[in-house]
N, C-alpha and C positions, 0 to 999 in steps of 0.2 A: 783092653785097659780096664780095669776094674779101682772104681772111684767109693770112697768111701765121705760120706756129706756129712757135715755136724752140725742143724741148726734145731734150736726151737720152735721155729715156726715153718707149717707145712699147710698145704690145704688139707681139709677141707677151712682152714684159713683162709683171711682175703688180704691181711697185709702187705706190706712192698715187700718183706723178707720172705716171705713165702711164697709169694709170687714169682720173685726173680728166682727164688731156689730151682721152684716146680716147673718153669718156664725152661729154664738153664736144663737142669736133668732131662725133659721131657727129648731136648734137641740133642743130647750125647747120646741118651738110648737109641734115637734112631741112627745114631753113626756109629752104634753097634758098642759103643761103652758098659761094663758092667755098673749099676749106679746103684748103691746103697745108704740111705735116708736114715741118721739116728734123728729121730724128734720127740717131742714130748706128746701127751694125747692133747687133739685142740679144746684151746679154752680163752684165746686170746681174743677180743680185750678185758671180755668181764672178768675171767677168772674161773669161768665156769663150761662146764667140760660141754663138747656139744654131745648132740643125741644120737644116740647108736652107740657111744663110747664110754668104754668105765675107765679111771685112774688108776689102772692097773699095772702091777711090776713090769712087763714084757707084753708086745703083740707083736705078730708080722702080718701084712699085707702089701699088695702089690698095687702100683697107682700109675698108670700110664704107663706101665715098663717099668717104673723104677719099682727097686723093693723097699719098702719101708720099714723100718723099727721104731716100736713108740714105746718111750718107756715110763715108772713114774718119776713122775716131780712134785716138790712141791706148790701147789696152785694157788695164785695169789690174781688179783683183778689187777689192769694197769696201772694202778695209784698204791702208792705207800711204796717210800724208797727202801727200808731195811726188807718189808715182806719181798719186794720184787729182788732186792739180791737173792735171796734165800732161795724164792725161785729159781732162780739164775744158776745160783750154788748147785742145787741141787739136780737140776737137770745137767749141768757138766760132769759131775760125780757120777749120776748114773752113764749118762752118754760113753764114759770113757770106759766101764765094767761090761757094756756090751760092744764096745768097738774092738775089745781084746780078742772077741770072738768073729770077728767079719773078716775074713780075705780081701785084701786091696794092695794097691799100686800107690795110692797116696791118698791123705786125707786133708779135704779142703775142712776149715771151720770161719765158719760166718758172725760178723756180728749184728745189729748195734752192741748188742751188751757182749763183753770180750771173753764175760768167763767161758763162754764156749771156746774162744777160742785157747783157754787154758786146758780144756779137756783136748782138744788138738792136739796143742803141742806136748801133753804126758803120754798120750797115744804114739801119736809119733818118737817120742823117746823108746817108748817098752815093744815096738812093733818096729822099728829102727827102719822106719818109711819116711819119705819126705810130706813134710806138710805144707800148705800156702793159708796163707791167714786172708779171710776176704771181711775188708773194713767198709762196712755201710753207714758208720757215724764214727765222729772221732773223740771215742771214751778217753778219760773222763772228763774232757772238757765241755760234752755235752751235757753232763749232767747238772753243772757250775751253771751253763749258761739258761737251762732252766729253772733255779734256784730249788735243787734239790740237797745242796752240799755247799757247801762256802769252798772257796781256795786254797785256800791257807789250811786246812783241817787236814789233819792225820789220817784220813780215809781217804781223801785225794791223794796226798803226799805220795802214800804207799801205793795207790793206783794208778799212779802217773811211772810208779818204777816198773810194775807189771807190764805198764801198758808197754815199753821200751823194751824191758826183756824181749816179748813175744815178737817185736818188729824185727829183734834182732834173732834169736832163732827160728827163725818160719823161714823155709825155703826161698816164696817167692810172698810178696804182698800183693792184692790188687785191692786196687779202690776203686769207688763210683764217680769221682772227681778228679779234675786236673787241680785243685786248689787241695783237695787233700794228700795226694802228691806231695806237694811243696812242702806243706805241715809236717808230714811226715820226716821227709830230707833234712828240714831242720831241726828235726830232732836226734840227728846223725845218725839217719841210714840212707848209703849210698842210694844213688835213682834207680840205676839198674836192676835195683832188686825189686823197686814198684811199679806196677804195671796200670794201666790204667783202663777198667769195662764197666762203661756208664750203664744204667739201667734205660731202658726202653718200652716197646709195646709189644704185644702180640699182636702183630695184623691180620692174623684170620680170624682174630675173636674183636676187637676193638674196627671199627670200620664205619663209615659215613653210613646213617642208615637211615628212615624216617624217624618223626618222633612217634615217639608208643601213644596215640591217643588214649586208649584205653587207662592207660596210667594217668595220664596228663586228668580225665575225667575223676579217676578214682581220688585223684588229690585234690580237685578241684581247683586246678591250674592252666585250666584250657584259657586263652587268650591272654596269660601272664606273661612277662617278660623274666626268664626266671636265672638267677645265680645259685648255682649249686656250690656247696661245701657237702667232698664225697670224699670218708678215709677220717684215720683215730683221729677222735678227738682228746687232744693231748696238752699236756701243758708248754709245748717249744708252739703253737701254732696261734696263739693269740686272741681266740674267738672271743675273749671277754671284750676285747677292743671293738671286734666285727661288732658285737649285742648294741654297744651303746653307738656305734657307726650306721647301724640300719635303725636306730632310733630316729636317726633326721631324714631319714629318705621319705620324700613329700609324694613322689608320683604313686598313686594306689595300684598302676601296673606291674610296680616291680615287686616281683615276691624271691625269697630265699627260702633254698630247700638247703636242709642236715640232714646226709646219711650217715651212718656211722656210730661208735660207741667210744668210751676211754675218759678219762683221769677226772676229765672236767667235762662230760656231759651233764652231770646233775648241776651241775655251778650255771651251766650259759641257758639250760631249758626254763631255770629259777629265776635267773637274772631276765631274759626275755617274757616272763611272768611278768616280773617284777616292774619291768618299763613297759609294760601294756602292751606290748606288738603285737601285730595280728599280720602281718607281714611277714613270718616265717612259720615253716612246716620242718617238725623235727621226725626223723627214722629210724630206726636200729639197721644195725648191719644189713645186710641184703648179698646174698650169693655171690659170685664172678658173673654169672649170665646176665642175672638181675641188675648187675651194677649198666651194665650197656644199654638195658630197656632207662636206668633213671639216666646216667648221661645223654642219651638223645632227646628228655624234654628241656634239658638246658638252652638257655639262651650264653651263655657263659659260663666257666669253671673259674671258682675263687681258691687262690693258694694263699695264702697268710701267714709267714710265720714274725715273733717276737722281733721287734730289732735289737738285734745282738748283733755282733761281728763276726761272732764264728758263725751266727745263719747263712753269712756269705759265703760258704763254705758247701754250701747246700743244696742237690738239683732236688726238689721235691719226685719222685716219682709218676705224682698222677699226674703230671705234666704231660708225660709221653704217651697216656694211655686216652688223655681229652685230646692231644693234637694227631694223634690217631683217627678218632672220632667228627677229625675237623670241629669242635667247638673252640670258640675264640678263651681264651685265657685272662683272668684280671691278677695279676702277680702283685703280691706284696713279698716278694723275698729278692734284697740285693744280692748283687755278689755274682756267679758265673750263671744261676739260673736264670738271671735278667738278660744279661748277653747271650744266653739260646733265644729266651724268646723275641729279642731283639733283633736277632741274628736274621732268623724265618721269618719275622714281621707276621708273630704268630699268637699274638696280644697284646694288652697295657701292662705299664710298669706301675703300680703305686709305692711311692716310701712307706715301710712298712709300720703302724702305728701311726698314721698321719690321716688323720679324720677327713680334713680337707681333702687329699690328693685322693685318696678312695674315693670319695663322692662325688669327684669332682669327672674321674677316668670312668666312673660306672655311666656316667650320665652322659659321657660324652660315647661309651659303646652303646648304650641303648639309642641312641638321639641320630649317631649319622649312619644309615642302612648300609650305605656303601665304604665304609672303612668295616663295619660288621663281615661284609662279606668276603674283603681283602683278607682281614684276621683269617678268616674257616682256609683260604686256599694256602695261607704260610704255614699254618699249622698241617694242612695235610704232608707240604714238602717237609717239616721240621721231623713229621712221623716218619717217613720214608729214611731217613738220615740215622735213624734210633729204631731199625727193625730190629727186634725181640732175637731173631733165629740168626742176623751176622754178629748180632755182641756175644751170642753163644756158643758160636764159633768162634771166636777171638778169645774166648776165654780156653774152650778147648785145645788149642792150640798152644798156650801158654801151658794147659795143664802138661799138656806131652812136653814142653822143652824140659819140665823140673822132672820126668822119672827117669 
């Protein structure tokens, strides 16, 4: 079977779409799939390309089995909506001048941002192979609900028809959620045709392990009680709310670590200036390896996103890769990802933007040892439920019903 992939984002990337891409391919190559990778060179989130790499027309390389193709794009940092279509534009346009040339069986295209999957579906027209559209966010109402675009504008209007077109000719749909399922149906496309393969963890790389003292020292967070925010920092995830949330936190044990980069890291490192804290430590990106040595000095993982309605629509990703880790969870996102962690009794739920309920769920994970440690064992079962290599198998299997 010879698969052909369309996304922008790839390792040596750390995002969720890259992840799950590279995770996903890595388990069809070994089931003996041909896998071929259109991506852009990495640069995601600053914008700026990494090292070893130049923005060049064309490369191949090969990454775990799979074969990769990087092409150019135009390169734009995760902030400014017209820059980041342009990007967007732009790597679909090339993606689809080199996909003319790759032999396949069928071509998956990934989103959040759909215009890939517009380079899917013109491939699929001119290469008269079936396509499956794989939806990671549901454009363009994502965009509305982080106030990048108003409703009512002629930019959505026309991106809300696209967005139907592509549901309706793509082979098969999968999504990452049962609630975007529904969304989807109601926008009159039969169920049938949506499939649904949640995002998960890799368990041989994510795993219960000590914490890294060494690091713990290097931060000077040895004997802290500490809440990690690890992953973009974006404008759907609310950190401005976290800044002035950890401004009333009184116990001088609790400290917050920020790994990561994106839209609004200069806004929340200014603002945590700005409120005098001394109570948080900010990081740039950090590898995949790396990211397990910082999850293990966690005392907990903080998810957060905006309250909106559509965030109910929404499993965060790192979810599965901390309860892998068994570290307990502090959720601020309603909706089906509170019912996992609920489900596994695999952390607390805060309302999301509610100053009290945060302060109120942190202090009560820090304070009773033994509900700490109930957390670490639901979250292990919750990982066990969300292995990485059977949702890639369930995907693969789907791939084979559509050729």
């Amino acid at each position: 079977m010879k698969i052909l992939f369309l996304t922008d984002n790839f390792p040596p990337e750390v995002n969720a779409p890259a992840t799950r891409t590279f995770e996903h391919c890595s388990e069809w190559v070994k089931k003996g799939a041909d896998v071929t990778v259109i991506t852009c060179f990495p640069n995601f989130p600053k914008g700026e390309i990494f090292g070893g790499y130049k923005n060049k027309l064309y490369q191949k390389e090969t990454i775990n089995g799979i074969k990769v193709i990087r092409i150019w794009s135009y390169i734009a940092a995760n902030e400014g909506f017209f820059k980041r279509v342009l990007d967007y534009i732009s790597y679909a346009v090339m993606a689809f001048f080199a996909g003319l040339f790759v032999k396949t069986d069928i071509i998956i295209a990934t989103s959040p941002q759909f215009f890939t999957a517009v380079g899917g579906k013109v491939l699929s027209f001119f290469k008269r192979k079936p396509w499956i559209m794989e939806v990671r966010d549901i454009w363009p109402e994502s965009i509305v609900t982080v106030g990048a675009a108003k409703a009512d504008s002629k930019t959505i209007k026309f991106l809300e028809k696209v967005e139907v077109n592509l549901y309706k000719s793509a082979n098969k749909i999968i999504v990452v959620t049962d609630t975007f399922k529904e969304t989807i149906f109601k926008k009159g496309i039969v169920k049938n045709k949506i499939e649904v393969v949640k995002n998960g963890a890799n368990m041989s790389l994510f795993k219960p392990v000590a914490k890294d003292e060494n690091l713990l020292a290097k931060l000077n967070l040895v004997d802290k009680f500490i809440v990690g925010y690890i992953g973009t920092h974006g404008l759907a995830h609310s950190l401005d709310f976290v800044m002035d949330a950890i401004a009333k936190v009184i116990d001088p044990q609790i400290h917050f670590l920020f790994v990561g980069d994106g839209a609004v890291k200069k806004n929340i490192v200014s603002q945590a200036k700005e409120l005098g804290l001394q109570n948080v430590t900010f990081i740039d990106s950090v590898s995949k390896d790396k990211v397990v040595s910082h999850i293990s000095i966690l005392d907990c993982m903080l998810v957060p996103l905006k309250k909106e309605d559509n965030f109910k629509t929404v499993i965060p990703s790192k979810i599965f890769e901390t309860a892998a880790m068994q570290i307990p969870i502090l959720l601020g996102v309603d909706g089906e990802a509170r019912g996992i962690i609920e489900k596994y009794k695999a952390g607390l739920y805060f309302e999301p933007e509610n100053q009290t309920a945060f302060l109120k769920q942190l202090e009560v994970l820090k304070a009773d040892k033994i509900l700490h440690n109930s957390l670490k064992e639901g979250a292990g079962k919750m990982a066990v439920a969300f292995d990485r290599k059977v949702l890639a198998e369930k995907m693969r299997l789907i791939i084979n019903s559509v050729i």
